[in-house]
C-alpha positions in Angstrom: -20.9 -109.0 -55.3 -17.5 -108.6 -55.2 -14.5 -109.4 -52.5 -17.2 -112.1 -51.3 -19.4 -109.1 -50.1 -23.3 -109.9 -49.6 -26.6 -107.9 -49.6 -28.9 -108.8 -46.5 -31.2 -110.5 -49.2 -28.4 -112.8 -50.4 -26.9 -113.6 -47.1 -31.1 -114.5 -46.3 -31.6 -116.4 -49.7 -28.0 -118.4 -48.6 -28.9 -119.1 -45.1 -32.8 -119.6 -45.3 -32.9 -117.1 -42.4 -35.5 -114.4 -43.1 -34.3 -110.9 -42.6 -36.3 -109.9 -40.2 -34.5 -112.6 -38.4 -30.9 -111.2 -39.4 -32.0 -107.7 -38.4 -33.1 -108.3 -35.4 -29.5 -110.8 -33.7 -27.6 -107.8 -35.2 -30.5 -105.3 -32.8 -29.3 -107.5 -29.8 -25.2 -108.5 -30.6 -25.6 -112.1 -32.0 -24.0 -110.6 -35.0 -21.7 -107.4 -35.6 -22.8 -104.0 -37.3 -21.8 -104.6 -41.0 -20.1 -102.6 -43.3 -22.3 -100.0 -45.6 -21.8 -99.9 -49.0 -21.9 -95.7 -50.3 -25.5 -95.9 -50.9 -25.9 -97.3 -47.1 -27.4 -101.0 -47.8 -25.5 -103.8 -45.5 -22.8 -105.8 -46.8 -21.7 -108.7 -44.9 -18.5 -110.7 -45.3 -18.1 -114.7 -45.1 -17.3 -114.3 -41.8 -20.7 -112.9 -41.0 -22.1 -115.5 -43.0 -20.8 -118.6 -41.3 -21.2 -116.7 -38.1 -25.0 -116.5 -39.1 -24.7 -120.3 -40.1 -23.5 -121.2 -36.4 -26.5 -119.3 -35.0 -29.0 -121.1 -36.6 -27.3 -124.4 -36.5 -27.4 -123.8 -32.6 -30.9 -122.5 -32.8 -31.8 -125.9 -34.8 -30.8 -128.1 -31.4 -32.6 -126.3 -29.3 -29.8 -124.2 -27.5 -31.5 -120.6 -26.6 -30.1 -116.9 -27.5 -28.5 -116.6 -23.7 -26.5 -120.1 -24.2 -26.0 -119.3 -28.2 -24.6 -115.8 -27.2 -22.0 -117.6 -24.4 -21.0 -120.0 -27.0 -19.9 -116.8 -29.2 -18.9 -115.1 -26.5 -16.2 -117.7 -25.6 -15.4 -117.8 -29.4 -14.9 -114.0 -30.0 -13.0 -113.8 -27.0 -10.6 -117.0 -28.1 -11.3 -118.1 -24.3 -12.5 -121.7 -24.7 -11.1 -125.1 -24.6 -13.3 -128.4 -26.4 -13.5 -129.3 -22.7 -15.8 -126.2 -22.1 -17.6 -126.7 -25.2 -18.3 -130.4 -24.8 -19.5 -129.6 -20.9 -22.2 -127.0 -22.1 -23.2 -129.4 -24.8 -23.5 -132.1 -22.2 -25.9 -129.8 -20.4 -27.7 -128.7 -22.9 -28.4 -132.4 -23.8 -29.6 -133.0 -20.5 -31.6 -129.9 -20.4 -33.1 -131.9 -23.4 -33.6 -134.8 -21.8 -35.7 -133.5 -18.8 -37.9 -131.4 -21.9 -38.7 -135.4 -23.4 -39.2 -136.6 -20.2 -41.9 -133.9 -19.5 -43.2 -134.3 -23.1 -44.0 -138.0 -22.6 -45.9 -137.4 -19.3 -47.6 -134.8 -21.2 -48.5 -137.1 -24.2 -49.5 -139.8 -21.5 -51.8 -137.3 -20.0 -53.2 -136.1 -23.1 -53.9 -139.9 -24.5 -55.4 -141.0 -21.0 -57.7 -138.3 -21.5 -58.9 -139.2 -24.9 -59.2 -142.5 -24.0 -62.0 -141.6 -21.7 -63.8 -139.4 -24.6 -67.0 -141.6 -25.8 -66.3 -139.1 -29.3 -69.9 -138.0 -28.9 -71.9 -135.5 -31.0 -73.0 -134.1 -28.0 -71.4 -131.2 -25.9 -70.8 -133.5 -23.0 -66.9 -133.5 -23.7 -64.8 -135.8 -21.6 -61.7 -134.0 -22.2 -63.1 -130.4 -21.7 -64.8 -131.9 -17.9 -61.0 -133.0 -17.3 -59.3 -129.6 -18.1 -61.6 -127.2 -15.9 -61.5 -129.5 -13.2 -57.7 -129.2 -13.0 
């Protein structure tokens, strides 16, 4: 389209983001209202569009709508500093962190518990005896 202007199907075919998806962060404020062509279809600019592409980047590692919504917040308002970025990215990694930790003791629990399956034909399960017991 011209003056760089995009359909929601293009800016979906562009970002891999389906438009559901795109419909639904403009329905809670990730990203603004866009402009209507006459015949009332979206248009969005290359602003929109890299905004889009910040919001799935930040939804690719893990940081949730609340913490990607302060990160645009800061943005849009021009009120940050790297130092604020960098401490809520320090955060978020150890939010991260804590997530593997539990994920390991999860896969320890889960392997522990196969390891005590005999792998029967039967419908004396192991692993089933474990879960209701707990």
């Amino acid at each position: 389209m011209k003056n760089n202007l995009f359909t929601i199907g293009r800016l979906s075919k562009q970002t891999g983001c389906v438009v559901q998806t795109i419909r639904y962060y403009e329905r809670i404020g990730l990203l603004p209202e866009p402009d209507r062509s006459p015949r009332g279809h979206r248009l969005y600019n290359e602003d929109i569009l890299n905004r889009l592409k910040f919001i799935l980047r930040t939804r690719q590692l893990g940081f949730n709508i609340k913490e990607r919504r302060q990160f645009l917040e800061l943005v849009d308002g021009g009120n940050y500093t790297c130092q604020k970025i960098r401490q809520k990215t320090l955060l978020h990694t150890q939010e991260i962190k804590r997530k593997i930790k539990d994920l390991k003791k999860m896969e320890r629990e889960l392997l522990r518990m196969t390891d005590k399956c005999n792998d029967g034909n039967g419908t004396d399960c192991s692993i089933l005896a474990t879960l209701f017991q707990n």
